[in-house]
C-alpha positions in Angstrom: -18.5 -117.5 12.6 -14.5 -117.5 13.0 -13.5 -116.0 16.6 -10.3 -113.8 16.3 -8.4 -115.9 18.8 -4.4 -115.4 18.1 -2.7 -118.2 16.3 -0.3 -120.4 18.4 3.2 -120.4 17.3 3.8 -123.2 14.6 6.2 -126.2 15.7 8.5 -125.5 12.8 9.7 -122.2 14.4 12.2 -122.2 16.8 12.6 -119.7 19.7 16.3 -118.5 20.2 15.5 -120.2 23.7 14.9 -123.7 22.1 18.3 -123.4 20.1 20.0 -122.9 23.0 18.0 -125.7 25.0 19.0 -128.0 21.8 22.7 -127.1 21.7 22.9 -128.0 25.3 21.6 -131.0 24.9 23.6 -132.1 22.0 26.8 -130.8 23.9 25.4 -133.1 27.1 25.1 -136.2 24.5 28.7 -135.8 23.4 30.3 -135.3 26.5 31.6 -132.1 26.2 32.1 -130.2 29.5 30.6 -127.0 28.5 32.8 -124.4 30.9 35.8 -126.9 29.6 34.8 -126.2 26.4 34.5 -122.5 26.4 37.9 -122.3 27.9 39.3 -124.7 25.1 37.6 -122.5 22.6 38.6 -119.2 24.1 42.8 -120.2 24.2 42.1 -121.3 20.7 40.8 -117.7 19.7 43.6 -115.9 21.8 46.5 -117.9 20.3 44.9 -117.6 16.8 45.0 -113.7 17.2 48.4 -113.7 19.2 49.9 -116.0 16.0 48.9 -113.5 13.6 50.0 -110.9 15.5 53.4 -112.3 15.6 53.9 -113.3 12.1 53.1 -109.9 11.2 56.1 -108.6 13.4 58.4 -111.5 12.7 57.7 -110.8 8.6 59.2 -113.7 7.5 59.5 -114.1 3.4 56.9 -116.8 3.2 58.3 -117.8 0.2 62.0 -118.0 1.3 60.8 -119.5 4.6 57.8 -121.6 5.4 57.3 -121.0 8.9 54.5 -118.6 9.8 51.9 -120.2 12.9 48.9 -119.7 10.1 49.3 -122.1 7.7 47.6 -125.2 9.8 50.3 -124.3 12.9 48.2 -122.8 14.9 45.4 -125.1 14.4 48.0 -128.4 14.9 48.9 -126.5 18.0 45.2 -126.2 19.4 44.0 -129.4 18.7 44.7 -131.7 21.3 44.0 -128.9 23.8 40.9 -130.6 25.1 42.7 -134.1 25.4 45.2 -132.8 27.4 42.8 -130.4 29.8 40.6 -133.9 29.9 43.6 -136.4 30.5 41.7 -139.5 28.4 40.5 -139.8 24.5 36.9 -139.4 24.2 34.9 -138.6 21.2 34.4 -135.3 23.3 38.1 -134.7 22.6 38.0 -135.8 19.5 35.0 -132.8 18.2 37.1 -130.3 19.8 40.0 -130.6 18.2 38.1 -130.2 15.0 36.1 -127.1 16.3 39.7 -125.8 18.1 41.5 -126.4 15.1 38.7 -124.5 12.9 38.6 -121.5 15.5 42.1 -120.7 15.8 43.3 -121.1 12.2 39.8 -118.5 11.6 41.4 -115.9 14.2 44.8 -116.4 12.4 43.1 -116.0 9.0 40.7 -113.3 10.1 43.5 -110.7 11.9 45.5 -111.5 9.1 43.1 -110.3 6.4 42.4 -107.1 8.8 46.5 -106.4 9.7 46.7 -106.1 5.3 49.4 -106.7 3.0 53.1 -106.6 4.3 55.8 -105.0 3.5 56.8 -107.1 0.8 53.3 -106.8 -1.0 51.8 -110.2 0.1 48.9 -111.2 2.3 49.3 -115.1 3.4 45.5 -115.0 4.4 44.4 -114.2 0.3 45.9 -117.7 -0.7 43.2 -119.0 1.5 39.4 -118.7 1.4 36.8 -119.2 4.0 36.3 -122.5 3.2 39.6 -123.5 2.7 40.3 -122.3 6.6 37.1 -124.8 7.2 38.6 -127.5 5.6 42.5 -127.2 6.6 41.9 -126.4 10.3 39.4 -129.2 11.0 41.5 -131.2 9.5 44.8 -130.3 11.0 43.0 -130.0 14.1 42.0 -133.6 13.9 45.8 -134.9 13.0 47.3 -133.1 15.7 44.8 -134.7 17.9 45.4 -138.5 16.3 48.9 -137.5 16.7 48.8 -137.0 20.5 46.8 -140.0 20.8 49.4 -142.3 18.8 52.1 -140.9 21.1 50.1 -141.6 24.8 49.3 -145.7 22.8 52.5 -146.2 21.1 54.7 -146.7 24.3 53.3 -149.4 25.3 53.2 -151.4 22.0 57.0 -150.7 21.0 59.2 -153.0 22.8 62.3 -151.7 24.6 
């Protein structure tokens, strides 16, 4: 005779709780100061909006001139952001200037794409794609950062 007794939840399916339990964790095993990290992550939103705000305004001929902040700018810009808040090289710093880098060139890209073509008929956010923004801001994000650490190590190795 079965009993109609309810089923316990399976182990394979997470609770939005145990996400969050496991993200904290993972951010605790990295080193990452979580309120540190949410500031880092929230200047790297703002300045990605305030950059594509004022390349709109600006509306320079990208073509004639290559200086807009989207374009990697804006991602080299926010990458070391975490070093600097921290004062010392850590892998900590190190993930967020990937994650910085990623989240301001997105807020760039993503305002861009919303603000529309300009006034000369181009859109500098269509030449990339979603992955693209992936790819170049982790990755400028992470030579800005490498960059910042070479300047604090080189110093002391050049002689005078």
């Amino acid at each position: 005779m079965a009993q109609n007794q309810p089923q316990s939840p399976r182990r394979s399916q997470l609770q939005a709780g145990d996400i969050g339990d496991r993200a904290l964790r993972v951010l605790d095993q990295l080193g990452i100061e979580r309120g540190l990290g949410l500031r880092v992550l929230i200047i790297a939103l703002v300045s990605g909006v305030v950059a594509a705000l004022i390349d709109t305004v600006i509306e320079l001929p990208t073509g004639a001139l290559w200086f807009m902040f989207g374009w990697g700018l804006i991602a080299a810009l926010n990458g070391p952001t975490y070093l600097f808040a921290k004062g010392k090289e850590s892998i900590a710093a190190t993930i967020m200037s990937a994650v910085t880098g990623f989240v301001a060139l997105l807020a760039w890209w993503i305002i861009t794409k919303i603000i529309g073509e300009r006034d000369f008929g181009y859109n500098p956010a269509d030449a990339l794609n979603l992955l693209e923004v992936l790819v170049c801001g982790v990755v400028v994000g992470l030579l800005s950062y490498g960059w910042f650490v070479l300047l604090r190590w080189l110093p002391g190795k050049v002689g005078r």
